[in-house]
C-alpha positions as CSV (number, residue, x, y, z in Angstrom):
1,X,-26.4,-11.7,38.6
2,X,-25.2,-8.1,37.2
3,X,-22.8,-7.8,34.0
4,X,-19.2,-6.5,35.1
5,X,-16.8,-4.1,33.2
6,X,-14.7,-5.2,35.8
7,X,-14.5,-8.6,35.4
8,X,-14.5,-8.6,31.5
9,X,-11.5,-6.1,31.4
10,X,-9.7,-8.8,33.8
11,X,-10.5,-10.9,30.8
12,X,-9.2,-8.7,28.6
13,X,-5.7,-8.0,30.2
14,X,-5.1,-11.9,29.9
15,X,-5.3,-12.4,26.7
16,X,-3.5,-9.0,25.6
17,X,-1.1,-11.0,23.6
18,X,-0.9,-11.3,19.6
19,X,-3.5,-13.6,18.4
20,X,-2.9,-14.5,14.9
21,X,-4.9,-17.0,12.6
22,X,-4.2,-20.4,12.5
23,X,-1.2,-19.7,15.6
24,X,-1.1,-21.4,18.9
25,X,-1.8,-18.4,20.5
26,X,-5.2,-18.2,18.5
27,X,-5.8,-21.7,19.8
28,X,-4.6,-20.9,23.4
29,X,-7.4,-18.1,23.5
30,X,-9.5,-20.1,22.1
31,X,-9.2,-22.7,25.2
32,X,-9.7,-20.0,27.4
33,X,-12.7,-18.5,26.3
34,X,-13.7,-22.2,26.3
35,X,-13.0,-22.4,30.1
36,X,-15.5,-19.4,30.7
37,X,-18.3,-21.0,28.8
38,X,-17.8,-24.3,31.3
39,X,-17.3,-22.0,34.3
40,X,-20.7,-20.2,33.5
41,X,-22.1,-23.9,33.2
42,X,-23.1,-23.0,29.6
43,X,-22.7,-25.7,26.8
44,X,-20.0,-24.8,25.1
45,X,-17.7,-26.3,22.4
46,X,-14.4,-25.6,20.0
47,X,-15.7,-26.0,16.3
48,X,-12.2,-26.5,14.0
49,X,-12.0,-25.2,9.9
50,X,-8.9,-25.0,7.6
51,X,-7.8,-21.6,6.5
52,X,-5.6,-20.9,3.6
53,X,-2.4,-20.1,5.2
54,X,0.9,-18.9,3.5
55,X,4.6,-19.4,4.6
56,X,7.2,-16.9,3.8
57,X,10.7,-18.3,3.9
58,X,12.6,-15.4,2.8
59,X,11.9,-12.4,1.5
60,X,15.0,-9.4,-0.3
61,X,14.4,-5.8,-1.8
62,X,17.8,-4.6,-3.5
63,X,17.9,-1.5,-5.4
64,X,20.2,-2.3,-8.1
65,X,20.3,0.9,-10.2
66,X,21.2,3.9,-10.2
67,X,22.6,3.4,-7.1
68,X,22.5,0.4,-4.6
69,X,20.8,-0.6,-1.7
70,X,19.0,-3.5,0.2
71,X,15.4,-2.5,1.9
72,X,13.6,-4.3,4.8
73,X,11.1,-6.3,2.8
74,X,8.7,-8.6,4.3
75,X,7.0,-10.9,1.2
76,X,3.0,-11.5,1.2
77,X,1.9,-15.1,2.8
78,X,0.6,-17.1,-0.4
79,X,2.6,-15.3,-3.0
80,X,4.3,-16.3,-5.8
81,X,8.2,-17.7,-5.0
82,X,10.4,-15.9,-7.6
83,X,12.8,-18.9,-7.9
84,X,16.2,-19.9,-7.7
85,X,18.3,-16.4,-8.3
86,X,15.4,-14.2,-7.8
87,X,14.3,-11.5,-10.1
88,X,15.7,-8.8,-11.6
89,X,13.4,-5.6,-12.8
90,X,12.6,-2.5,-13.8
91,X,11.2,-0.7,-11.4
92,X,8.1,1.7,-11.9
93,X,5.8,3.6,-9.2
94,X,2.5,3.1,-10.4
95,X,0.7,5.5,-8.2
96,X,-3.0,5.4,-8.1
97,X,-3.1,2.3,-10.8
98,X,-4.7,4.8,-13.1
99,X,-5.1,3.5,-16.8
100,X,-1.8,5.5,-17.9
101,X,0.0,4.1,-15.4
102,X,-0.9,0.3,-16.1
103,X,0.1,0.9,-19.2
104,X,3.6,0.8,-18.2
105,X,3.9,-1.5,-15.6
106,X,3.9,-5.1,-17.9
107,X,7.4,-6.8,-16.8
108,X,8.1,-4.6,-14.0
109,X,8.3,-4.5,-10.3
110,X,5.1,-1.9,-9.4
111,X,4.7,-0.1,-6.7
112,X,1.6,1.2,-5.4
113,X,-0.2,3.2,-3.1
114,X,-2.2,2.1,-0.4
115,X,-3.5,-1.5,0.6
116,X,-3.8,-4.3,-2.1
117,X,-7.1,-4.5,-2.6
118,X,-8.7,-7.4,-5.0
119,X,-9.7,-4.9,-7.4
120,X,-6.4,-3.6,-7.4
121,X,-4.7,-7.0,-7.5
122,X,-6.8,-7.8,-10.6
123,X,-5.9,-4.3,-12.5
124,X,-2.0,-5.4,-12.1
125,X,-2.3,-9.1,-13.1
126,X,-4.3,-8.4,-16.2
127,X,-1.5,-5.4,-17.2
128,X,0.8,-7.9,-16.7
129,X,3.0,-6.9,-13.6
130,X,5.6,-8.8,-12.9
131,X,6.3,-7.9,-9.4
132,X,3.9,-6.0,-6.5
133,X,5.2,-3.9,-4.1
134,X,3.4,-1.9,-1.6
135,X,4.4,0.1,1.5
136,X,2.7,0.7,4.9
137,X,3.0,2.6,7.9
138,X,4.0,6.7,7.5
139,X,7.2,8.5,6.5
140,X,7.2,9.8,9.5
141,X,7.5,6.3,11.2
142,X,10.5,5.6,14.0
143,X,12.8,2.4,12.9
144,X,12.6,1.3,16.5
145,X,8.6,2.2,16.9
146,X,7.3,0.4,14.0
147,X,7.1,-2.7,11.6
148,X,7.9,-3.5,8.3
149,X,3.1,-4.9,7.9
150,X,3.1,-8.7,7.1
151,X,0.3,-9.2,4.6
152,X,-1.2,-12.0,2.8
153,X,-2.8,-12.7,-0.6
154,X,-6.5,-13.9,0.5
155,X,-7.9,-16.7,-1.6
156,X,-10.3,-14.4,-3.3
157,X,-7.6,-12.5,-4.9
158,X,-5.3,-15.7,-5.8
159,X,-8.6,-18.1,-7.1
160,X,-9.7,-15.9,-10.1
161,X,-6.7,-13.7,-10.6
162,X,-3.8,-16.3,-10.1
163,X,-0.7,-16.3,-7.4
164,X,1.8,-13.1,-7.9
165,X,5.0,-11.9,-6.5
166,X,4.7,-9.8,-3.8
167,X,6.0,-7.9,-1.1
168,X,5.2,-4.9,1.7
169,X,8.2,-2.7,2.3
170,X,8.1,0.6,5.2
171,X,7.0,4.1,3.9
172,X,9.7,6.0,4.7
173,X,11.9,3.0,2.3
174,X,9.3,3.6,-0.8
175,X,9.2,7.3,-0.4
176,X,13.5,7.1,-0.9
177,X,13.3,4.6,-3.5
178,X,11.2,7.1,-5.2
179,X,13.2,10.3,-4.4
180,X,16.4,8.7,-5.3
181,X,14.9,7.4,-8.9
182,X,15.3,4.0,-8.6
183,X,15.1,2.5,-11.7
184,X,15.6,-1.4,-11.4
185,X,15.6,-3.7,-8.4
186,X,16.8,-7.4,-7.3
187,X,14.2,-9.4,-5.3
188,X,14.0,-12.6,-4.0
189,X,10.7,-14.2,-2.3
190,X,10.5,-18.1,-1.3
191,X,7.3,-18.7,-0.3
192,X,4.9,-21.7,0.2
193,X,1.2,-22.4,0.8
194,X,-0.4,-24.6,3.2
195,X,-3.9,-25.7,5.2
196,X,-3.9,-24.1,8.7
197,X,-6.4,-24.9,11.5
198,X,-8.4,-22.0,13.4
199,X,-11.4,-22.3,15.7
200,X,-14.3,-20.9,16.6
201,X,-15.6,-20.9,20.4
202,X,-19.6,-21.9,20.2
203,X,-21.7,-21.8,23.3
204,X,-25.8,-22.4,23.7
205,X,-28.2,-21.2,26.0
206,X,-31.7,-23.2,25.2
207,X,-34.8,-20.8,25.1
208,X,-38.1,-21.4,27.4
209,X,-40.3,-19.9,25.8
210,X,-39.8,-19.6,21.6
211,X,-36.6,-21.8,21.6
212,X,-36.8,-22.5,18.2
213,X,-36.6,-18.6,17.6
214,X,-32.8,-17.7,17.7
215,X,-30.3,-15.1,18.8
216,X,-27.1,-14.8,17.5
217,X,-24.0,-13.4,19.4
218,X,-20.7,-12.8,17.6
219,X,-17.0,-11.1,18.3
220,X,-13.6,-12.5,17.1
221,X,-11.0,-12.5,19.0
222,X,-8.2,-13.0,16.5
223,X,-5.9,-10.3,15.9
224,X,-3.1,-9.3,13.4
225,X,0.5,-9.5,13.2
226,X,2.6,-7.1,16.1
227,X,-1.5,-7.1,17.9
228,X,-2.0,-7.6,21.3
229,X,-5.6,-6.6,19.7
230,X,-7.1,-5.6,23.1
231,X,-9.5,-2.8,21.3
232,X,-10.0,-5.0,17.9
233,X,-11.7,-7.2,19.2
234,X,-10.8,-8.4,22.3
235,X,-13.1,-5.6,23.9
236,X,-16.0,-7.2,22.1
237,X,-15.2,-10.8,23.1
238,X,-15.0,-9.8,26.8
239,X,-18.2,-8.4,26.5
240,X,-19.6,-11.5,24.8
241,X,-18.9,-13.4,28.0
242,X,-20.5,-11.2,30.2
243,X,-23.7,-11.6,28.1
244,X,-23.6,-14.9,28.2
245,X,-22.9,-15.1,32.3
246,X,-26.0,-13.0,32.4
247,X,-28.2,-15.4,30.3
248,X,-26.8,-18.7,31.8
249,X,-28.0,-16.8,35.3
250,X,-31.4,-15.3,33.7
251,X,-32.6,-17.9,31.3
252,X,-33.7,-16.2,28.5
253,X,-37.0,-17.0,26.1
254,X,-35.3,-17.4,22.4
255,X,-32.6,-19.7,22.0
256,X,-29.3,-17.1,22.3
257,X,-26.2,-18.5,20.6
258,X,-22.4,-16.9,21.1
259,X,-19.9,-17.5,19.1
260,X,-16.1,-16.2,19.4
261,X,-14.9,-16.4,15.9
262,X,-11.3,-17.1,14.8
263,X,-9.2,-15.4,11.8
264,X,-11.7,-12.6,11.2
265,X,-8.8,-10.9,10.1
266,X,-8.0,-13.4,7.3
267,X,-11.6,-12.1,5.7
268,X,-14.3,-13.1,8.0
269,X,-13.3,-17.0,7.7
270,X,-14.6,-18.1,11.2
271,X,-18.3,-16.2,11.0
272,X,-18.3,-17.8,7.1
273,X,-17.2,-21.4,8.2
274,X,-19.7,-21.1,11.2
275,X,-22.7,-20.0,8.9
276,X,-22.0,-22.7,6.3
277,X,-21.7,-25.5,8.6
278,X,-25.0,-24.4,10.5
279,X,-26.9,-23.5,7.1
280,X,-29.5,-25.8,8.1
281,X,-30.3,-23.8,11.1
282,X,-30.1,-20.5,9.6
283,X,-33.7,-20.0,8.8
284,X,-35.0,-20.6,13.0
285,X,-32.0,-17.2,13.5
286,X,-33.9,-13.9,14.1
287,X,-31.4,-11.8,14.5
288,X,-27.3,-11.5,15.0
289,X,-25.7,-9.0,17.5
290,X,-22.1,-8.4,16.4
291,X,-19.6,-6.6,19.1
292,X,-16.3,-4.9,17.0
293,X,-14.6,-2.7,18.8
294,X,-15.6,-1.1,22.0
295,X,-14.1,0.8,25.0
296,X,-12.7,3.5,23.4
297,X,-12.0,6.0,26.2
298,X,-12.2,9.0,23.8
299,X,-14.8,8.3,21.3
300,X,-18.2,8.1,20.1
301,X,-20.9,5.2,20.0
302,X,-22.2,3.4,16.7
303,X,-25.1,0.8,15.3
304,X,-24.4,-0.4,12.3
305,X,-28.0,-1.9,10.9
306,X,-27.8,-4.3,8.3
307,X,-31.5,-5.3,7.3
308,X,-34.2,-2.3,6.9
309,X,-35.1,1.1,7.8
310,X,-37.6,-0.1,10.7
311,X,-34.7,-2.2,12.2
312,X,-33.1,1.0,12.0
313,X,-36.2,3.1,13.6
314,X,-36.2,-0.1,16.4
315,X,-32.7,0.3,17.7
316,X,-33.0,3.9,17.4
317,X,-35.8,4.5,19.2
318,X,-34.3,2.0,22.0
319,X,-31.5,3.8,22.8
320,X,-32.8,7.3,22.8
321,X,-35.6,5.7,25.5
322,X,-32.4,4.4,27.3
323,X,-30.5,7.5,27.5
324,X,-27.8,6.0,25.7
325,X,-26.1,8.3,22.6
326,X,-25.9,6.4,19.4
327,X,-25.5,7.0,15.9
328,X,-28.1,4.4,14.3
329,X,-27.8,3.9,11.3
330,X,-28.3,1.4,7.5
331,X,-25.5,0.3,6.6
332,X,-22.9,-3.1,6.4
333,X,-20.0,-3.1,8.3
334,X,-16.6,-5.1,7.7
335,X,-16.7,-8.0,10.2
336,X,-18.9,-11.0,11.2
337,X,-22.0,-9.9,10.6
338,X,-21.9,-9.9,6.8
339,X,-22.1,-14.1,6.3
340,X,-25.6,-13.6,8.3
341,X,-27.1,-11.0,6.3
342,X,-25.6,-12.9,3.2
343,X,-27.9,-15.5,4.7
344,X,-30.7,-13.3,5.6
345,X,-30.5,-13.2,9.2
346,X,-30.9,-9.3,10.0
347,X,-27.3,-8.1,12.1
348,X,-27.1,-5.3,14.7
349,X,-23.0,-4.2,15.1
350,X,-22.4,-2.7,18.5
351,X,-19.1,-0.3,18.0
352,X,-17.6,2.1,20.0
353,X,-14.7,3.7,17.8
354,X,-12.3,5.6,18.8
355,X,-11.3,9.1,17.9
356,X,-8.8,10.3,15.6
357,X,-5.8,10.6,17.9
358,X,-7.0,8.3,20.5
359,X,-7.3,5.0,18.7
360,X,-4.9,2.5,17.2
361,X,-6.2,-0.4,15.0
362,X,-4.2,-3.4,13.2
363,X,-0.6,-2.7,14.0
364,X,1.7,-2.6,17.9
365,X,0.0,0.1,18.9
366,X,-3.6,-1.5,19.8
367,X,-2.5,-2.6,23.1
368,X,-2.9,-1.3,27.2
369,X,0.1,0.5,27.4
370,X,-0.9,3.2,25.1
371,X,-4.0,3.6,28.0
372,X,-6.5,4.5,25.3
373,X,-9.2,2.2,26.6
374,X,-10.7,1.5,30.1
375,X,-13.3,-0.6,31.9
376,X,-15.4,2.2,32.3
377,X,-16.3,3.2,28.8
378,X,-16.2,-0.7,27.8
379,X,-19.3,-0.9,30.2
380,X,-21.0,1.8,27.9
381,X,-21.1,-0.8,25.0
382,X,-21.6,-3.9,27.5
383,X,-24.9,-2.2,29.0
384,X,-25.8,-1.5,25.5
385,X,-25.8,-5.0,24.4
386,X,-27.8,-6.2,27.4
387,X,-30.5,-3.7,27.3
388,X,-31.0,-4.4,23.6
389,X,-30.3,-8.1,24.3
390,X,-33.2,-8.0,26.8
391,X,-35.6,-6.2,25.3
392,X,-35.2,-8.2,21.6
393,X,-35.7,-11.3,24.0
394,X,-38.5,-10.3,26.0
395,X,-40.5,-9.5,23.2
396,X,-43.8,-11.4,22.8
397,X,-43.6,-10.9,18.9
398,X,-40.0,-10.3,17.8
399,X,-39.7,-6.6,16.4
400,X,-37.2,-6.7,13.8
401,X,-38.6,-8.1,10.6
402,X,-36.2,-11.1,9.3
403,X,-35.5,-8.9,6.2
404,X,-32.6,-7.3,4.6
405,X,-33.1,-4.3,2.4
406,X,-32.2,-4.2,-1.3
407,X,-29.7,-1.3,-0.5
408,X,-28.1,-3.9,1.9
409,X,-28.1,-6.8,-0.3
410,X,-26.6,-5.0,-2.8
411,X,-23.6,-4.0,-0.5
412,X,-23.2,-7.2,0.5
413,X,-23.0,-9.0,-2.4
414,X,-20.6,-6.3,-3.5
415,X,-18.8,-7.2,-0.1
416,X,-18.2,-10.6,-1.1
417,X,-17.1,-10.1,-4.9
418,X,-19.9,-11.7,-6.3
419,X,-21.1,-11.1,-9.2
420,X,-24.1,-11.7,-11.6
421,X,-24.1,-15.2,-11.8
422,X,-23.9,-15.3,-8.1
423,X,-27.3,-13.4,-7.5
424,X,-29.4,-15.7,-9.5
């Protein structure tokens, strides 16, 4: 049996629908990744975790001074509620969140540029903010063509730092509230936090020959709000499946494990609830393949290593004997792989990114109509995976070392907000 770009981009185009944690659609692709495992008469199974989840009931932006005017606001899942009659401000655009401008922002609404980041989150709740406002998308944005980002405070911002008020309002909105010199605002958030239930899909294949020697498959195939997510990640997903009809049909000699991970998008919460309820196992795993993005029809190929400079040498001698061109390089990537190199387990990311101009990530645009990927250059990162898939496999001692550099380790602990105590 032969891999098909075909028959994985079939895949794809049914379940090019938004995928969002902890929704029924998640759990609906879910089921049908399931029913792919059964059909390729693998042993397959749906492995549930709770995920944080946040509920925003309503969610107001009013300019109140020097002039009026209500804003489309959408508030952050898991945020703070302001309470009965809301909260009135001063506004103040803090920019950059450089030290002069924390210095103004205690008891006012603050704006800032860019995505909340936890480090930024921090900065803000120590100066005392009592609002956060960010903005996404461009000034240049169409009304009719875009949407106002939903965005959520993770746990690792809300466990050390506390829960805030927050919301995400349009670009074009914050660049006008700025122009105009707003000075104080009116908002209202009522929000609540509750345990939601994602899934990962987990199939085996049984090695012949060193099955206590294991490979490790991963993709998620969540997606985020306004997503159909057909290039992050359903490309990789589709080409997890193929792998796995391939190995169910040539029975390979290490143990090979896939797993289609749920709310990646949340922060990696189905690859870190999968490695913590196998922990046991982890030391017999060799090595983890991770598929992120692929078919890009205008765009370039990437290996992202995370372990050591001969993993590196490996992979890159592999694909220049195969022809295929490929950036190879050390370095840790945002998505599944980081709980296994956390863990030790070595990770090899398969990515095909697309160019500027010819990709779209994370927002309505990542889906088929905009025709900017195709079953032809998915099959560029599909044969990819097998021939490194086969040769790792066929191997009579295994070539990558189970090591992860100190260079790595350090970016992954970094990754993960750990700090000192952590590392001992």
């Amino acid at each position: 049996m032969q891999v098909s770009a075909h028959r994985a981009f079939s895949l794809l185009k049914e379940l090019a629908f938004e995928r969002v944690s902890c929704s029924e659609a998640e759990k609906k692709a879910a089921l049908r990744l399931l029913e792919e495992v059964k059909a390729a008469h693998v042993q397959g199974s749906i492995e549930e975790f709770t995920v944080p989840c946040g509920r925003v009931k309503k969610a107001k932006l009013m300019v109140t001074a020097p002039y009026q005017k209500e804003y489309e606001a959408t508030g952050y899942e898991r945020a703070a509620s302001t309470g009965e009659g809301g909260l009135d401000g001063e506004f103040y655009y803090a920019e950059n969140l450089l030290p002069a401008h924390l210095e103004q922002v205690k008891g006012k609404i603050a704006m800032m540029n860019g995505r909340l980041r936890r480090a930024d989150y921090e900065k803000l709740q120590n100066a005392g903010a009592a609002a956060i406002l960010t903005f996404s998308g461009s000034t240049k944005d169409r009304l009719s063509e875009s949407d106002c980002d939903i965005r959520k405070l993770r746990e690792t911002m809300t466990e050390p730092f506390g829960h805030a008020v927050a919301l995400n309002i349009r670009a074009a909105d914050a660049a006008e509230i700025v122009r105009r010199g707003a000075e104080k605002m009116h908002i209202e958030l009522e929000s609540e936090c509750y345990d939601g239930v994602s899934q990962n899909v987990c199939a085996v294949i049984p090695g012949t020959t060193y099955p206590d020697q294991i490979i490790s498959f991963g993709a998620h195939y969540d997606s985020v709000y306004f997503s159909t997510g057909v290039y992050d990640n359903l490309s990789g997903s589709v080409i997890l499946t193929e792998l796995m009809r391939y190995f169910a049909q040539n029975p390979p000699a290490r143990t090979m494990k896939f797993n289609w991970y749920g709310s990646e998008e949340q922060g990696l919460l189905g690859s870190k609830a999968w490695v913590k309820a196998h922990e046991e196992e982890l030391s017999q795993h060799v090595l983890m393949i991770n598929v992120d993005v692929a078919a890009a029809t205008l765009g370039n190929t990437s290996s992202l290593i995370l372990g050591t400079d001969k993993a590196v040498g490996y992979v890159d001698a592999l694909m220049r004997e195969a022809g295929i061109p490929c950036e190879v390089k050390l370095d840790i990537y945002s998505s599944d792989c980081i709980p296994f190199a956390d863990q030790g387990v070595p990770a090899v990311n398969l990515l095909r990114f697309g160019t500027a101009g010819a990709n779209f990530i994370h927002d309505r645009n990542d889906h088929l109509k905009n025709n900017y990927i195709d079953a032809k250059s998915l099959d560029i990162t599909l044969q990819q995976a097998l021939m490194l898939a086969k040769r790792v496999d066929g191997a009579k001692v295994f070539p990558i070392v189970r090591e992860i550099s100190p260079e790595i380790k350090n970016k992954v602990d970094e990754y993960l907000f750990k700090d000192k105590k952590d590392k001992k």
